[in-house]
Each structure stands twice: as structure tokens, then as C-alpha cells.
N, C-alpha and C positions, 0 to 999 in steps of 0.2 A: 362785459367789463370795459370801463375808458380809458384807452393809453393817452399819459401824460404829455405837455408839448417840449419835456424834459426827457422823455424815453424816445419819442419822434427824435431831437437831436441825437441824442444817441444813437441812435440807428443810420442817420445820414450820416455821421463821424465815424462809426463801423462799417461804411458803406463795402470798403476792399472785403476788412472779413465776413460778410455776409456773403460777399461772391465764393470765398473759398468754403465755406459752410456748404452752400448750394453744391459744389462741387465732392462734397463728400458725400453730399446725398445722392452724388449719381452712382451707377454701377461700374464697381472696377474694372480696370483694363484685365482680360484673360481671367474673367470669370464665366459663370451661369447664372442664368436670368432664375428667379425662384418665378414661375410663372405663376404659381397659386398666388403666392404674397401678390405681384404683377394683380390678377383677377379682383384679390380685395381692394387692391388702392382704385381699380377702375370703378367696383360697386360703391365703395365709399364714395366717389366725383359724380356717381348717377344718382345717388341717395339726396347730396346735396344741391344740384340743379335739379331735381324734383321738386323739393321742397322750395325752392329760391322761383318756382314755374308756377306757385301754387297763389304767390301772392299776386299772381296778373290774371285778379279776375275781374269780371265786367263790372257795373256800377251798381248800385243795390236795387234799383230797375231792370237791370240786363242789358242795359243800354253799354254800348261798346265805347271803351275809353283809350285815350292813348300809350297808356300801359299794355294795355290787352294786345291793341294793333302791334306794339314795337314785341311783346313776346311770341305774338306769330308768326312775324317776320323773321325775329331772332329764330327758331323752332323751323323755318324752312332752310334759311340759310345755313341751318349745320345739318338740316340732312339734307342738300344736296355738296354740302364739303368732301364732303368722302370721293363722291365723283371727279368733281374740281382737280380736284388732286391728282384723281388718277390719269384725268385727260391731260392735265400741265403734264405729268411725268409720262406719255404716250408721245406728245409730240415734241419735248423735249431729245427722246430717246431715236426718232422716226429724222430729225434734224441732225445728231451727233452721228449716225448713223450712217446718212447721206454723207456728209462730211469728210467722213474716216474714207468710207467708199472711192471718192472721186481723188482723194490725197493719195492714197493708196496707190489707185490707177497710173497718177503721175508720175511716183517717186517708183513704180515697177517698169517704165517703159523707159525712164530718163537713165537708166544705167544701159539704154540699147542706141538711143538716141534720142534727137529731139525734132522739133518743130517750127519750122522755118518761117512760118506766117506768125505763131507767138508760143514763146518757150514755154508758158503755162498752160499750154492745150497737150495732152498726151495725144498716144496714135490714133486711138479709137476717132477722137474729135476734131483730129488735125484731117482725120483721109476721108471724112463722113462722104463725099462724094464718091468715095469708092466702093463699087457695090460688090466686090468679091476679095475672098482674104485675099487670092493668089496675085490680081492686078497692082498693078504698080501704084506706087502712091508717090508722087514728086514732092509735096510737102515735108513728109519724113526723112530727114536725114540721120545717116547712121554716122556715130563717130568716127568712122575708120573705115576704107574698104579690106586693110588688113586683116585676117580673122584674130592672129595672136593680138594685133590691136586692140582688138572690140574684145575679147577676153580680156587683156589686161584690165582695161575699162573698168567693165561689168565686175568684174573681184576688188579694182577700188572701191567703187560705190558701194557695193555690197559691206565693204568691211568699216568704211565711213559708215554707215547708215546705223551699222547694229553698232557702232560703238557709241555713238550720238545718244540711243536708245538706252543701253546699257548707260552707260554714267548719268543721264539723268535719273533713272528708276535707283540706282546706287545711292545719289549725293541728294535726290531730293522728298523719291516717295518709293520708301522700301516694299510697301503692298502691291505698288502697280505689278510686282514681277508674276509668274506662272499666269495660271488660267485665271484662278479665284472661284471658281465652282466648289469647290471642297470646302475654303474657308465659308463662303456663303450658305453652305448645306447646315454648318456649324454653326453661321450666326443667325437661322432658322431656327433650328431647335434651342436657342438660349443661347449663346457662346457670344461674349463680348469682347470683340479685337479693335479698341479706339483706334480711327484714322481711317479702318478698312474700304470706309464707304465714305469717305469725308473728301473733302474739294481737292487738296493736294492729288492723292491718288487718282480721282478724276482727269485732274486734267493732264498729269503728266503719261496716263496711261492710253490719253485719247491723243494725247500727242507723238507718243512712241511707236504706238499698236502700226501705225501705218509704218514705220518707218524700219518694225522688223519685220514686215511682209513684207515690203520692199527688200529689204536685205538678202531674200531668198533664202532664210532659215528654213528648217523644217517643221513649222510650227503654223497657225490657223488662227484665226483675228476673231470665228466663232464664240469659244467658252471666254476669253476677254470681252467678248461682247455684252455679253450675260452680267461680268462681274461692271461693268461701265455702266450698263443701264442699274442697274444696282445701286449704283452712286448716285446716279440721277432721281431714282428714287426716294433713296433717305436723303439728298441735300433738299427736294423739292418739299418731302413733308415735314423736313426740320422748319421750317418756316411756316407753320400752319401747329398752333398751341396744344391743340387737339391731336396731334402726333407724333411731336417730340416728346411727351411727356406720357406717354405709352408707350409700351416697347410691346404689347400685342396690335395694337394700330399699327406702329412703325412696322413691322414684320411683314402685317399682311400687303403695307406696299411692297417693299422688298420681292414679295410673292410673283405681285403681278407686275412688277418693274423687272424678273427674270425671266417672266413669260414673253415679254414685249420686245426682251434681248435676243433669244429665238425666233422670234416673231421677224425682226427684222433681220437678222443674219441667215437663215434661211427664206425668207419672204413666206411663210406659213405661219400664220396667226394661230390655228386652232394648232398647230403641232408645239408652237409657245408655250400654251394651256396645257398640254398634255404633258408637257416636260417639266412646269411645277408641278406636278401632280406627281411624277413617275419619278423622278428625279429630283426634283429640291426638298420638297416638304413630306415629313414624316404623317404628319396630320392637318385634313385638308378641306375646310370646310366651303359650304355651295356656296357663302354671299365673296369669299376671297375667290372661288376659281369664276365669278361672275366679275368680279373688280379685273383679276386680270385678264381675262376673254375681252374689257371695256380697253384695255389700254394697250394689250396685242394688237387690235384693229383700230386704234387709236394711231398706233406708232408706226403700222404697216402702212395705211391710211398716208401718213403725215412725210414717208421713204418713198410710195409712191407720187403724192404730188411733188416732190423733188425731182424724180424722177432721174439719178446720177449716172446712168450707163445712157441716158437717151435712146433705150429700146424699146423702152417698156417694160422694163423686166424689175422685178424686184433684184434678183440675184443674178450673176452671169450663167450660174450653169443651169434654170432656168430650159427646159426643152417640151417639146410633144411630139408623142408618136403617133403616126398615122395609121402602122400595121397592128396586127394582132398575132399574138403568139402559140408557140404550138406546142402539144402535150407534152411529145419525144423533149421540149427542152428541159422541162425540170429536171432530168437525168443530172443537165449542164447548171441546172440552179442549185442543186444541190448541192454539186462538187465547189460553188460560190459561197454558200454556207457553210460548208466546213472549212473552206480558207476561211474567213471571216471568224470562228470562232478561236482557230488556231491563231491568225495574226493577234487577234485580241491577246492572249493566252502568252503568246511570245512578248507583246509591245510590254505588259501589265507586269510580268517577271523581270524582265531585264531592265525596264526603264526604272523597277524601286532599288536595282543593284546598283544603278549608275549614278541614282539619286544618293542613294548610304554612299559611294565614292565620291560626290559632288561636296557632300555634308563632311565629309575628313579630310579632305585636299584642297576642295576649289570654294572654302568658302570665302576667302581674302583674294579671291581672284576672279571674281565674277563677267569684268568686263574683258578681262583678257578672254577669257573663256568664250564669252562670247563672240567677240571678232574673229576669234580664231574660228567656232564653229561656221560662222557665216563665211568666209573666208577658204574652208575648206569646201563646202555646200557648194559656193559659187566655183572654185576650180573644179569641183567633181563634176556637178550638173551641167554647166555650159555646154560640154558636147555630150549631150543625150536634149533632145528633141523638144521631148515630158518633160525635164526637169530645168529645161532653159527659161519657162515662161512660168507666171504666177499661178498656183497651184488651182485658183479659181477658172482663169481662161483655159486649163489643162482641161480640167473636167467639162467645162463646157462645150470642148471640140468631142472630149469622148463619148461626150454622149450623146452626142448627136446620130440623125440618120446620113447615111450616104449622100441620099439620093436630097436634094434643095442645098447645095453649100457643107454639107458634110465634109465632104474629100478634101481635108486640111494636109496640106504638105504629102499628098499621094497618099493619105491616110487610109483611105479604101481602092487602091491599085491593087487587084493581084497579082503584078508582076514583082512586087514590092514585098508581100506579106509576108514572107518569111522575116525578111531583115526588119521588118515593123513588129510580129509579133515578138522576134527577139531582144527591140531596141526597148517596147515593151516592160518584157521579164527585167530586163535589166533595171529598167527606174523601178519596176517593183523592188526588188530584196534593196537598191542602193536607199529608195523614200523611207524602207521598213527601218533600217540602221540607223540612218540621220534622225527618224523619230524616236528610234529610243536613246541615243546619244543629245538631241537636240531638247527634248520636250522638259521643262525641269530648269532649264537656265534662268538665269537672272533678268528677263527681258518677259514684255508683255506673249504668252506662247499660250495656245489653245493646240488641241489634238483633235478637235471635229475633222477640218477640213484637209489635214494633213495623211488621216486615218480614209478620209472618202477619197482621195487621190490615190494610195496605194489600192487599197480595192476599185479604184476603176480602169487604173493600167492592167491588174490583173484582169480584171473584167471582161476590159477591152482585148486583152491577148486571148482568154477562152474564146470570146467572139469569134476574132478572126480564124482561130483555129474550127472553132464549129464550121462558120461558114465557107472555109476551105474543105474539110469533111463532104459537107454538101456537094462543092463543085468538081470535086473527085468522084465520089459515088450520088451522082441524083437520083439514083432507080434504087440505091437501096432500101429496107424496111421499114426505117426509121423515120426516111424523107418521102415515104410516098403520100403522105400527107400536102403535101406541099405543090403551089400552083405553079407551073412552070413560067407562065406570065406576069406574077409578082416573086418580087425579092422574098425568099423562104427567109432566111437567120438577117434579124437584124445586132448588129455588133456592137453598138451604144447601149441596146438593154443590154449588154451583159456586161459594161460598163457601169451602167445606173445602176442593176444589181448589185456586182460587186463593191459598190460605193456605200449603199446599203449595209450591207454585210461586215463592212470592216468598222463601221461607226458604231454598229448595234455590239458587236464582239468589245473594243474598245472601252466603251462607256456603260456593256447591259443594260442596256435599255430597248424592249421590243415596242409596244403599241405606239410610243411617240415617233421613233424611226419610219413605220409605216404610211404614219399621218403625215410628215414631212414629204418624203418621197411621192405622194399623191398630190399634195398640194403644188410638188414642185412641176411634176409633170400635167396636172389637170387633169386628168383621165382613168376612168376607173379601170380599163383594160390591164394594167400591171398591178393593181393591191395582192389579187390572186399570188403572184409570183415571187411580187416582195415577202408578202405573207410567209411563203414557203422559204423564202430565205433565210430570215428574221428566225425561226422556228428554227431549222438544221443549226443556225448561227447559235443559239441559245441554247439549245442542247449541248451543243458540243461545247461550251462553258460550262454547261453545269458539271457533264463530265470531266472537264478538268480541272473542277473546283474553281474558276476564275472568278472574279472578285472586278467591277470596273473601277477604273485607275481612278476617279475620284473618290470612292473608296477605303482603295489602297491608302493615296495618299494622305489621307484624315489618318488611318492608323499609325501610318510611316513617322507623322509630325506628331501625334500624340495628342490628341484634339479631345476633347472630353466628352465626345459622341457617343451612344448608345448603338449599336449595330440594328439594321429589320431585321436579322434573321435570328428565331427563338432559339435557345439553348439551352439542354437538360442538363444544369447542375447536380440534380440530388443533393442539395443543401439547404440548409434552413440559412437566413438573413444573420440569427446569431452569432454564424461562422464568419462572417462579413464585415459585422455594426465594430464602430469604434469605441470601447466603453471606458475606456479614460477620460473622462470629458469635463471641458472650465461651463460650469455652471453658475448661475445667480441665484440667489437665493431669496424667495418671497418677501422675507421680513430681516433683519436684521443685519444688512447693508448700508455702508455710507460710504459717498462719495470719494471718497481718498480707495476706497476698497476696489471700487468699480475703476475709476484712475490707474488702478494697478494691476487690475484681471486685464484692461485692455494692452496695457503696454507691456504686459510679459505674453501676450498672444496673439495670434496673427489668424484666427480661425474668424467666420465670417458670421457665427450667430453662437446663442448662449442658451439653451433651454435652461428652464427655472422652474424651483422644483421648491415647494414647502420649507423644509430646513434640510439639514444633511444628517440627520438620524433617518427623518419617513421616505425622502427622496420622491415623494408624489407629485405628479407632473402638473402645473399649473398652466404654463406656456412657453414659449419661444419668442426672442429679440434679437431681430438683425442686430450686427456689430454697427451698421451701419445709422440705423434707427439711433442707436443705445450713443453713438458718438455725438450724432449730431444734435441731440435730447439735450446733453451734458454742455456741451460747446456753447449751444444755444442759451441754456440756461446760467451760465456762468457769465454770459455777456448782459442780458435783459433782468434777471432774476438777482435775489439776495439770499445766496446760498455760498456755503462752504465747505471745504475738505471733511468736515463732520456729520455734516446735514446726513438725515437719514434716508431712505430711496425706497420706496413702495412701491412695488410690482401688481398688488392687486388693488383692488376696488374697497374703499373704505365707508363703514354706514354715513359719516361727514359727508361723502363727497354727493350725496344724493340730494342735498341740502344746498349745494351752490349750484348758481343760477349757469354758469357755462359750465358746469363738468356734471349736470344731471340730466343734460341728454345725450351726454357722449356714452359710447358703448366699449368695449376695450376692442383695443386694434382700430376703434372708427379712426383715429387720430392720422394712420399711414398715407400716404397722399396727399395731405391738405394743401392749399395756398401756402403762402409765407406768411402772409396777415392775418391768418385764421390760426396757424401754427405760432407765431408770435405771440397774440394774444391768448392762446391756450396756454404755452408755457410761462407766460406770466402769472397767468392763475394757477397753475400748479407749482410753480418752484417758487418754495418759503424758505423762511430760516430753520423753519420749523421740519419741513419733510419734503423732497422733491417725488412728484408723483408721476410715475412713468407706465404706469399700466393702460393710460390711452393707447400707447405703441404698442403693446406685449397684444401678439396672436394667441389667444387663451383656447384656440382650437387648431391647432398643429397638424398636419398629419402625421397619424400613427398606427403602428403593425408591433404584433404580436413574436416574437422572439424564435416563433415556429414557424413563420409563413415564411414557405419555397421563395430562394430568392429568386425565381423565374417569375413571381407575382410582382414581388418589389422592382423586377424591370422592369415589368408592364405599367407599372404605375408611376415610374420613373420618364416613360416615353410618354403614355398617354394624360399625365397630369402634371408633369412639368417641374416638378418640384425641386428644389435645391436640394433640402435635407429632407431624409422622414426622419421620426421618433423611431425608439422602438420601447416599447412601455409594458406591464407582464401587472393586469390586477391594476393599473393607476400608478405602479413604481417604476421609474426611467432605468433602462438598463444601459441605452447607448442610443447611436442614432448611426445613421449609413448616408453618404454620398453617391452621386455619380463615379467620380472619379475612387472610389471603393471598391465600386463593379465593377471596373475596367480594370482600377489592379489586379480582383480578383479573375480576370478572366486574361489579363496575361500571364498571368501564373501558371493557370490551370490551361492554359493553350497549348496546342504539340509544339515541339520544337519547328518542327519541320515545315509549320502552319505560315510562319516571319520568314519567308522565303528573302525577304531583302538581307538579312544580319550574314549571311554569308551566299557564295555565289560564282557559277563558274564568269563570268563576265568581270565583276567585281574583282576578283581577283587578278585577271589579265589586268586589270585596269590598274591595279596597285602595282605589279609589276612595272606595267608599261611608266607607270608615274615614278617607281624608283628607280628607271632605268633614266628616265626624262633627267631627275634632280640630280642627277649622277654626273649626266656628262655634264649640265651646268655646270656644277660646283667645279670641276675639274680642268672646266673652257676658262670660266675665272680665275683658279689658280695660277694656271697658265700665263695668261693676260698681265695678271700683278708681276710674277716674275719676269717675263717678256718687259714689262714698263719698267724696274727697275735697276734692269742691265742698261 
């Protein structure tokens, strides 16, 4: 059919409401993606570039024409887009990366001192001629020889930094705050949170991220990592047509733009891989964990030739061991892994108490809160050793060996080791606190690196302690194993273990943990032992039901997630399904009718059912569809509050030349110019025809099927709504968020360990005790001020 150069104006004079039409047809803020609907509108767009490929064919000889050439061309060029994409968003993320990196390094040393040759160099590259930590460095200047001096200092900077941090993430981009690993997990599986991944959060969270590590929080730049390359991700293929207008393309960047996050944050590409796998995605197929494996080593690739620390190192804590370890220790790895599963157990419990007190008092207060945390961090940590310096160069001294530059501040002195292993224990329980008080603020905060720091002071402290064992008893049973010519106990693997250990407890996650730790150290001599850690660490979660904090925190927020793990209802789906439900009706609707089921309802589709005597299931219409059908046709078309509205397929329409090849449902997805001119030919005076859009095959279950199936099909098909239908008659239909009611309902009490709590409670005290004396220091004041 030919549009007139009268309907053309029209359309450039509706030019705005076209753009807001467009914008209905996207998907709402804090919905679910229907990913089946998702699936048809992709096969519909393969259906018609098939057919649009059919017409470049060679000449009625076979001779090759320049149709043919430019569709070959066309036809390579979008399959190597896929790649394209994924290498821009590789070294996109391998360059932000370096970035944050080297910002970081400056704004952590510039609260100690600076740099006398030029203020923009930190220590590392101000002293590069200096080849041992302990040697003096003339360039670095400390601000103060005073010690209360250089405290003062350092607790200014610190509390400037996070507050810089905080009111940006406050006034400009409320996503950059927490990890974003959880909401990502979410926007995986379907979950749409406009903005999450969009430029503001980007950039304000690549410009903060350093400046709360710097601040000396207790918090880790890692899981921020993850959610940054994320953005990079979806900003990279919002600009490529073929990906913005898929939300299963867009995803599968997302996938491996979180692999490439890990990828660069720990400097292990394939452990990147493994943590989409283990961790982000519920369902994982071989061509996205090949996209992301291309853009891990893409972005690792891309950190490397930047090369930010000038060592060579992807990461600071980056080590190799020379020796090899002996049986008698796994005694000692063992007692690693049950810390590890206990700290986990402990962080995971008290950090969702502190979270439900954040969510009732400190929600109008976020920047206070934070300065203050930083603020106290920095008075606590300054005098302790571990907690004076960036959580990253901590680990990297721990895990080192002795023997080549190990022996950092008499690190491995035995004249020393008592007050080391004690100084130690102490950043242990004090890192463990500040994590579950710290983690959850308003500021960009990750829990990887904060979780591998307390597990490697512990680490480090069993070390020293073994290796002290040894030097007490060397003939005993244990150590007869051991050459008296080499160093028996090295003290940084029990460091690098215990770092292990408290990640994997933390986050449950075993075989990525593994992979990480290998790639970091290069050497296959410790898988064995991580192995054995990871394993006692895992167990002892499962025994005490632990749950990782990303997890949690999907539950805590209320997120519309589906849990892995099955659960035996004993109930049928009809106990579930909602059977009140605003339906459409095949035949016997007009526009003023539909005008009015939409604006008395707010539900997101309408199953359509024969008449309402037989109730016979014909199909289903997004609200979204059904709006923008209406909208559309009230602007282009000649129809009115009367006009009548046809849901199915009429013998007429077999008869006209554009709606006798369409199919129902082919309609979802189209162009706008192919949708324009469809809805000009079906919206008359006479009858608006809407059953292009209607899904006349729905998904549907049976009113007896176990709702343990309808989860399953809920995870592994994606679907927004199912029917539920008995014989061809609709009886209701069920949601996601159905299930999830129904399974808080049916949850133990005792299960929401956050809703109440021994911590939480102190906390409320401790805060009415706080507002108490305020209000009463003010009282005070006024009266004071008007004598």
C-alpha cells in the first residue's frame, strides 16, 4: 500500500509524538523482560532479512551483479559485528581500568605524602630508583615529621575523599552506589532498572570508585568493577542497531562485559569466564561464554599494554612461589577453611542487619554516614600497620615469600613475631567490623578485596604461627618431613589461602575462586591446596545454610529473581494463578472499551478469550502492544471511540494484498515504516484490526501442574506470564512475582534473618541513644541563645 505525501506531512508535524510512541514501546522501568515475546520479535526480524536476502540474487546467467556483491558484503559485515562489539567493549574496559588503577594509586599515597620532582607521580613512580621498600627515598616527602600530624592529615583526606564520593553518587547518579553485582544478576535474567547501565552511572561511578578506595573505607573497587564494565558494555552496543533493539543480544554483551570486569580486576581472564558462568548467569550458552572469553582477553590484553603499576603485573597482589608445600599443612588449610566459611556466615548475617538499620534511619543521611565511616576507618586503622596502607598493596606484601624482598617492615623477623602475629589478629576482627558496618553505604563499595584482606591477615597470622611451631619443635613428627637447608612453612601461602577462603565464604563461589588464585600466582603447585580450602570453606556454608551476600541482597531489595535452588512446594499452580483477570474479548469490542480497560488498569498484558459466556483462550496482548496499536492508529488512521477492534483473523483479510502474508503475532518487532503502513491498512472506520500483535500461542499449563514445573519454566523460558487454561477455558494466569509472593509466605520465619537481629538492634538503641542527646544538645543551645 502507498502512503500519501499528505500522511508523510503528517508524520514529520507528529515528529515529537512519534518519539514518545517509540518510547512506550520500550520496556518499563522495574519490570521483566517476557523473553519468549523477546524470541518472537527476534524470529520475526530473521523471517524478514531472509526474505529481503532473497532478492540479491545473481543475473539470469549467474553472472554476479552489484546487488549480489553489496549483499555479500552486507552478510559478512553483520557477522563479524558481534565481534566488533565485543573487542570495542574489551578495550574500552582494559583502558577504564588502567585508569581507575593508576588514580587510585595517587589519591591513596597523597593522604601520606607527596612528590617532590612532580605532585602527580605517587610513591611507587616517584622512588622507581629505589630498589628495596625499606631504602630511603629523597623524593617522597611526608607531610609532617609529627606523627599526630600525619594522622591528622590522613583522616582529613580520607573524610574529604568519601564525601566528594558520596554527594556525587547522591545528587547525580543514585545506581553508581553498592557493588551492582546483584542488580546485574537481575538485569540478566530479565529485570529492567533504566539508567543502571547508562552514561551518568558510568561515569560518576568511574570517577568516585577511586576516590572511596582512596578514602580508606572498607570496601573493594572489584564488584564496582564488574558493574562499570557493564556500562561499558551496554553503552558500547547501544550504538550498534542490532543490539539496542534486542534485549537477548544486549544481555549477552552485558555477559561478557562482566567477565572482562573480573578479567581485569583480578588480572585472570579465564577466572572472568568462570564467574559469568558461576555467578551472573542463570542460563549459559557456548557462543556468549566464547563472546566473553573474546573480550576477558581483549580487556586483559588492553590493562596489560597500559601496563599502570610499571611491573608488569596486571594486579598488585600478583606473586610466585618458588617452594612447594607439605602434607602435615593441610591440617593448617583446613583450619583456613573453616575461617572462611564462618567469616562468610558472620559478614552475610550482620551486614543484611545493618543494611534493614541503614534502610530505617540512614536513608536521608547517606553522605554523612559516609564521611563519618571513612573518617572513623581512618582514625582506627592509621596505627595498625595492615590497615594503614590500600587494601591491595596489604595483600601484596602478605603474600609474598620472605626470602627476595618479602621482609616488609620486619615482616618476617622472629624477634618480632609475636607482636606481628598479634598486630595481625587485630586488623583481622577490626577489617571483619568495618566490612559489615562499611559494605552497603552509599558510595561506589565492592566486598571482593575487602573479604581477601581479612582472610590474609588471618592467613598471614596462622603462617607465622606455624612457622614459629616449626622453629620451636624441628624434630617433631609433623616437620620431619622438611629439609633443614630450605625454608620448611612458607607464610604468604597461608596468606594467599586464607584470601581464598574468605572470598569464596563471602560470595559462594567455589571453581571460579580456584581459577583466580591460579592465574594469579601462575603455578600449578597450590590448585591442590586452594582446592582443599575452597571445599572445607563450602561445606561449612552449606552447613550453616549461608546464602552469598549477592544473594542476600536480591532478597533484602525485593528484586523479582527466581532463586537456583529447587523447592518442594506440594502445590499445584492453581493455589498460585490469579483468577480475577481484565480480559479482551475476540469480537465485540470498541475502542472507547479498550480506552477504558486500559486506564482503569495498570497490569501489563490482557489474555483474550472468545466471548465471556465460553471464556476460550484465543491469545494474549501486551499492554504495551495494545497501546501503542491504539496511539498509533488514532494519529495515522480514520477510526473512532466506536470503531470496532478484531482480535482474530478475518476470511476478508486473506484477500488484501499486505495483511495476506502476515501471520498473527508476525506484526511484533517491525520497523516503524513497516508498522505505519500496516496500521494504515488495518485501522478503518469500519473495524481496527489488531490480531497482527495478538500471540495466538501463549504459554500455557494445566491448573495441576506442580508449581516446582512452572518455576522451572519460569527460569529456563523466560517468560513474563504463563496462562493457565483446563480443556481450552482460561482459568487465570501466574507471574514471577506470584512465586516469590508465594514463597515468602510459605518461608520460615526464622529463614529473613535481616527483619530482626542481635546487631540491628544494638544499632537502634545505639541511634536512639545518638537522637537523644542531639535533640537535647539543641534544646539546650536555643535556650542558652535566648538568655
Amino acid at each position: 500500500m502507498t502512503r500519501t505525501g499528505a500522511q508523510y506531512g503528517r508524520q514529520l508535524v507528529n515528529r515529537d509524538y512519534e518519539e514518545e510512541i517509540e518510547q512506550i514501546r520500550r520496556y518499563e522501568d522495574f519490570t521483566t523482560i517476557d523473553w519468549i515475546q523477546d524470541s518472537i520479535v527476534e524470529r520475526n526480524r530473521r523471517i524478514r532479512n531472509a526474505k529481503a536476502a532473497k532478492v540479491a540474487y545473481r543475473g539470469p546467467s549467474g553472472e554476479i551483479t552489484p546487488t549480489w556483491v553489496w549483499a555479500q558484503l552486507w552478510r559478512f559485515l553483520r557477522a563479524g559485528e558481534p565481534w566488533l562489539v565485543i573487542s570495542l567493549v574489551g578495550i574500552f574496559i582494559g583502558m577504564n581500568a588502567a585508569l581507575i588503577s593508576i588514580i587510585t594509586e595517587w589519591l591513596s599515597d597523597i593522604k601520606m605524602g607527596y612528590c617532590m620532582d612532580g605532585w602527580w607521580l605517587n610513591s611507587q613512580f616517584c622512588c622507581l630508583e629505589v630498589e628495596s621498600d625499606g631504602e630511603f627515598c629523597p623524593s617522597w616527602h611526608l607531610w609532617s615529621t609529627a606523627t599526630l600530624v600525619r594522622w591528622l592529615i590522613y583522616v582529613i583526606f580520607a573524610a574529604i575523599f568519601s564525601f566528594v564520593a558520596a554527594h556525587l553518587v547522591r545528587s547525580m547518579a543514585k545506581y553508581a552506589a553498592g557493588s551492582g553485582i546483584s542488580e546485574i544478576k537481575c538485569i540478566l535474567t530479565g529485570f529492567v532498572m533504566q539508567g543502571f547501565l547508562g552514561y551518568a552511572t558510568f561515569f560518576i561511578k568511574s570517577l568516585t570508585l577511586p576516590l572511596v578506595i582512596a578514602s580508606g573505607l572498607s570496601v573493594g573497587k572489584e564488584g564496582p568493577s564488574v558493574h562499570v564494565a557493564c556500562c561499558i558494555g551496554a553503552i558500547v552496543a547501544s550504538w550498534f542497531q542490532r543490539f539496542s533493539r534486542s534485549q537477548g543480544k544486549m544481555r549477552e554483551i552485558i555477559t561478557a562485559a562482566s567477565a572482562a570486569g573480573v578479567a581485569v580486576a583480578f588480572g585472570s581472564p579465564i577466572g572472568g569466564v568462570l564467574f559469568s558462568i558461576e555467578e551472573m548467569s542463570q542460563m549459559f550458552r557456548i557462543k556468549t561464554m566464547w563472546r566473553s572469553f573474546v573480550c576477558a582477553l581483549v580487556a586483559t590484553f588492553t590493562l596489560s599494554v597500559m601496563n599502570p603499576f610499571r611491573t608488569g603485573k596486571l594486579v598488585l597482589f600478583q606473586v610466585t612461589y618458588s617452594r612447594d608445600w607439605h602434607f602435615f599443612e593441610i591440617i593448617f588449610f583446613i583450619i583456613l577453611g573453616i575461617f572462611g566459611g564462618l567469616y562468610g556466615a558472620f559478614v552475610v548475617k550482620f551486614n543484611m542487619q545493618v543494611a534493614a538499620f541503614r534502610r530505617k534511619h540512614l536513608a536521608a543521611h547517606s553522605v554523612a554516614e559516609a564521611v563519618i565511616l571513612a573518617t572513623l576507618t581512618a582514625a582506627i586503622g592509621y596505627f595498625n600497620r595492615f590497615m594503614r596502607i590500600d587494601m591491595t598493596e596489604m595483600m601484596s606484601i602478605l603474600f609474598r615469600e620472605c626470602e627476595g624482598g618479602g621482609d616488609h617492615d620486619n615482616l618476617c623477623q622472629m624477634a618480632v613475631q609475636w607482636p606481628m602475629a598479634n598486630s595481625l589478629l587485630l586488623a583481622t576482627f577490626i577489617r571483619m567490623g568495618l566490612v559489615v558496618i562499611s559494605y552497603g553505604a552509599k558510595v561506589p563499595a565492592g566486598i571482593f578485596v575487602p573479604s581477601m584482606a581479612v582472610g590474609a591477615t588471618f592467613g598471614r597470622m596462622v603462617g607465622i604461627m606455624v612457622k614459629a611451631m616449626y622453629r620451636a619443635y624441628p624434630h617433631s613428627g609433623i616437620f620431619s618431613i622438611c629439609d633443614p637447608n630450605v625454608p620448611c612453612i612458607t607464610p604468604g601461602t597461608y596468606a594467599f589461602l586464607g584470601a581464598a577462603a574468605a572470598l569464596s565464604g563471602v560470595m559462594r563461589i567455589t571453581v571460579t575462586v580456584v581459577v583466580i588464585m591460579f592465574e594469579l600466582t601462575g603455578a600449578l603447585t597450590y590448585i591442590l591446596p586452594t582446592m582443599i580450602v575452597i571445599l572445607v570453606t563450602k561445606a561449612v556454608g552449606d552447613f550453616l545454610g549461608t546464602r552469598g551476600i549477592a544473594d542476600e541482597a536480591i532478597r533484602f531489595n525485593g528484586y523479582p529473581i527466581l532463586e537456583n535452588e529447587d523447592h518442594g512446594f506440594n502445590v499445584s499452580v492453581s493455589e498460585v494463578m490469579k483468577k480475577d483477570l481484565d480480559i479482551l474479548f475476540a469480537s465485540g469490542m470498541i475502542v472507547s472499551d479498550i480506552e477504558q480497560l486500559l486506564a482503569s488498569t495498570n497490569v501489563k498484558g490482557f489474555p483474550i478469550v472468545t466471548s465471556e459466556s465460553s471464556q476460550t483462550l484465543v491469545g494474549y496482548m501486551g499492554r504495551t502492544e495494545l497501546r501503542y496499536v491504539l496511539d498509533k492508529a488514532q494519529n495515522v488512521g480514520d477510526i473512532s471511540p466506536s470503531t470496532p477492534c478484531a482480535f482474530t483473523r478475518g476470511a476478508s483479510d486473506q484477500e488484501d494484498f499486505v495483511l495476506s502474508d502476515m501471520a498473527s503475532g508476525s506484526a511484533l518487532g517491525v520497523e516503524e515504516d513497516v508498522a505505519t503502513e500496516l496500521i494504515e491498512t488495518s485501522a478503518t472506520i469500519d473495524v481496527l484490526k489488531l490480531w497482527p500483535w495478538v500471540n495466538q500461542t501463549p504459554l500455557t499449563v494445566s491448573p495441576q501442574l506442580p508449581l516446582e514445573i512452572v518455576t522451572q519454566l519460569f527460569k529456563r523460558m523466560g517468560p513474563r506470564v504463563i496462562l493457565v487454561e483446563e480443556h481450552g477455558s482460561l482459568k487465570g494466569l501466574v507471574t514471577v512475582k506470584d512465586v516469590l509472593r508465594f514463597n515468602a509466605v510459605e518461608q520460615p520465619v526464622g529463614d529473613l534473618h535481616w527483619n530482626t537481629g542481635e546487631l540491628e538492634a544494638i544499632l537502634d538503641v545505639m541511634w536512639n541513644w545518638a537522637v537523644g542527646i542531639a535533640d537535647t544538645s539543641i534544646n539546650w543551645y536555643r535556650r542558652l541563645i535566648r538568655r
